[in-house]
ChimeraX commands (.cxc) that place a marker at each C-alpha (Angstrom):
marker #1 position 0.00,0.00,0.00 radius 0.5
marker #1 position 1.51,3.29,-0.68 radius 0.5
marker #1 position -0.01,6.69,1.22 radius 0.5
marker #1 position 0.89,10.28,1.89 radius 0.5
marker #1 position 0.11,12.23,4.93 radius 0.5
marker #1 position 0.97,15.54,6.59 radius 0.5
marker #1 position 1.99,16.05,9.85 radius 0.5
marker #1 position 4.44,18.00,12.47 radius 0.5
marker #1 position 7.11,17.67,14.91 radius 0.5
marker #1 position 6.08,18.24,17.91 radius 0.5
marker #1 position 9.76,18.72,19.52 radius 0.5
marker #1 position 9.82,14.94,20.42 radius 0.5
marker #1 position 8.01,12.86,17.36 radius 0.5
marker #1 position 6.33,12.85,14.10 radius 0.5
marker #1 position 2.52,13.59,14.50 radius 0.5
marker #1 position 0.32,12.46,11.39 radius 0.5
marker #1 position -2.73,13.95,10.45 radius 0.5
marker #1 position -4.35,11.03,8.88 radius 0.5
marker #1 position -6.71,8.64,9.09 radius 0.5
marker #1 position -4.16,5.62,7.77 radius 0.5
marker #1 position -3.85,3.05,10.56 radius 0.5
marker #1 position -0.55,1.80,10.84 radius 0.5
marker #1 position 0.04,-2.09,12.45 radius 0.5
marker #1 position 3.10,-2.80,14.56 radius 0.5
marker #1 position 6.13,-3.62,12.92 radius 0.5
marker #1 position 4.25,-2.28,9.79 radius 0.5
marker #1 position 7.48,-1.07,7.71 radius 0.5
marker #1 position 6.99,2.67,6.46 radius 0.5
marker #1 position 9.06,5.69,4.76 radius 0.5
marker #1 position 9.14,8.79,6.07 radius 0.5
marker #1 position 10.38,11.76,4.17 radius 0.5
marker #1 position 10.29,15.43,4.84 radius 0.5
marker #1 position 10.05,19.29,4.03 radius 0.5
marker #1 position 11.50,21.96,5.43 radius 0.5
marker #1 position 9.72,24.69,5.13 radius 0.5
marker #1 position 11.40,28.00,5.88 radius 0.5
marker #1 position 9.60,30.82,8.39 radius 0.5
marker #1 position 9.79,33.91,5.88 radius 0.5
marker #1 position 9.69,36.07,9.05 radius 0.5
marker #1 position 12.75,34.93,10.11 radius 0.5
marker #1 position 14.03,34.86,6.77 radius 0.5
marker #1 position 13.12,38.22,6.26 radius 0.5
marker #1 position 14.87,38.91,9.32 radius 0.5
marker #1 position 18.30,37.62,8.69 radius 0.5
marker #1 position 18.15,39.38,5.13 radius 0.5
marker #1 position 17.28,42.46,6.67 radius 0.5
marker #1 position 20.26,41.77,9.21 radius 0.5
marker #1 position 22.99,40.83,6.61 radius 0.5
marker #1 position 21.54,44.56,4.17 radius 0.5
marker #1 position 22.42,46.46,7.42 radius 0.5
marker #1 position 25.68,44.74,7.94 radius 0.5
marker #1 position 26.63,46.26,4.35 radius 0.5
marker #1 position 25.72,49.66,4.81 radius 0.5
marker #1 position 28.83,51.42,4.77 radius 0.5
marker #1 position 31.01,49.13,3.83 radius 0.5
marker #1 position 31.74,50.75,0.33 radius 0.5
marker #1 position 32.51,54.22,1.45 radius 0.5
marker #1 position 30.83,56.96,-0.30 radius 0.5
marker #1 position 33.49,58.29,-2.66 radius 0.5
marker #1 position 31.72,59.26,-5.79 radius 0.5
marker #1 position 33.16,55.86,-7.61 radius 0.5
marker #1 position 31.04,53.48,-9.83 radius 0.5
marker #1 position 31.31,50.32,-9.05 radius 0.5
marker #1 position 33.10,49.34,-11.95 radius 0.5
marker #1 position 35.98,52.05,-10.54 radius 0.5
marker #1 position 36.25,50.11,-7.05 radius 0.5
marker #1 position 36.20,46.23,-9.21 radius 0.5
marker #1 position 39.27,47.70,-11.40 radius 0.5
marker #1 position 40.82,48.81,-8.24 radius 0.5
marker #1 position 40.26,45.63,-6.85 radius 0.5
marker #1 position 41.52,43.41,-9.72 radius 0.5
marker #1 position 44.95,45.91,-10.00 radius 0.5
marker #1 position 45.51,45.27,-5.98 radius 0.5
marker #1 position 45.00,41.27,-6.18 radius 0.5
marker #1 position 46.63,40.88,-9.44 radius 0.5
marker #1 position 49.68,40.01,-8.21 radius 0.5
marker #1 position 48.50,37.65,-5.31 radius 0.5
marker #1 position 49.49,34.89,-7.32 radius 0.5
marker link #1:1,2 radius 0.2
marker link #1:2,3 radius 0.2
marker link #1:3,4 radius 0.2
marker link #1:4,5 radius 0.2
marker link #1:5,6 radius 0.2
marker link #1:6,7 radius 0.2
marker link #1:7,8 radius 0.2
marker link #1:8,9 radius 0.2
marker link #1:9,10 radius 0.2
marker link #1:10,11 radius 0.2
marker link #1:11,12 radius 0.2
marker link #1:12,13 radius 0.2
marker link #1:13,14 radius 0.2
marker link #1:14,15 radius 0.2
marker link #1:15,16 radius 0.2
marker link #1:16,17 radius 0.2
marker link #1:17,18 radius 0.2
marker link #1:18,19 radius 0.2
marker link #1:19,20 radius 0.2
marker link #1:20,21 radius 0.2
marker link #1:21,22 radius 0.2
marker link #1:22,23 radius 0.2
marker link #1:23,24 radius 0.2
marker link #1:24,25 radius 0.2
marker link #1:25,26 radius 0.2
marker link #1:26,27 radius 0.2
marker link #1:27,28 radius 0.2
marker link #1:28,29 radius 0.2
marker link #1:29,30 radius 0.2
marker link #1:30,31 radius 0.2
marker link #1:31,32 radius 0.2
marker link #1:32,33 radius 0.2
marker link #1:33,34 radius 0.2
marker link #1:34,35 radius 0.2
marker link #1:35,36 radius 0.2
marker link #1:36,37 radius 0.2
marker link #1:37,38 radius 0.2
marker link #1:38,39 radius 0.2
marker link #1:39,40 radius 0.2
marker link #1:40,41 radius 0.2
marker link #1:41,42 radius 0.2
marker link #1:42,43 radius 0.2
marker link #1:43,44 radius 0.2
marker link #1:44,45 radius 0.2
marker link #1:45,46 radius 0.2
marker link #1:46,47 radius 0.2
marker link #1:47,48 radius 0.2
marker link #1:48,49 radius 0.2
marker link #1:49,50 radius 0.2
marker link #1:50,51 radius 0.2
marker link #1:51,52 radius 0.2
marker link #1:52,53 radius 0.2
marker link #1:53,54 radius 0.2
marker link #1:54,55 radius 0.2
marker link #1:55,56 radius 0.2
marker link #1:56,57 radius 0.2
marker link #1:57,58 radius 0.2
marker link #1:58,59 radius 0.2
marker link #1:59,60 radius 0.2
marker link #1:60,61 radius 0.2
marker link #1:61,62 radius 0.2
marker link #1:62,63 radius 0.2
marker link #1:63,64 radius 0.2
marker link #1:64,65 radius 0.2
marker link #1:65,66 radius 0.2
marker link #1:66,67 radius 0.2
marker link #1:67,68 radius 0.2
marker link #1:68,69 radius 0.2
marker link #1:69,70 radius 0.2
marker link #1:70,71 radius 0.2
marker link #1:71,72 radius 0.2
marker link #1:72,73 radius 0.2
marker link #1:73,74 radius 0.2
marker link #1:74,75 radius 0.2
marker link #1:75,76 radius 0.2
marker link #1:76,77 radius 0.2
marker link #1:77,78 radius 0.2
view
């Protein structure tokens, strides 16, 4: 027999929300999503955005001007 359920985890097992009745020693597969909280998601990304601010100093340059910088200084990290 093959069947799909949802459930949760409750902090200490697998709770099904589904009508299937399993019989001990019954073998079964268990597979599972993650499923991110976009709250907190949205929180980290609006963590790591702050953490930049700043970092390139306001000098009038276009990006472009700081990569060519950037690529002269390493150049010759080799």
């Amino acid at each position: 027999m093959l069947a799909t359920t949802k459930g949760y985890y409750d902090g200490s097992q697998i709770v099904l929300n589904s009508p299937i009745q399993f019989q001990r020693g019954q073998e079964v597969i268990v597979t599972y999503t993650i499923i991110a909280d976009s709250t907190q998601n949205k929180k980290n990304q609006d963590a790591l955005v702050d953490s930049l601010v700043g970092a390139i100093p306001k000098s009038g340059k276009t990006l472009e001007e700081y990569r060519s910088e950037r690529l002269r200084k390493y150049a010759s990290a080799d």
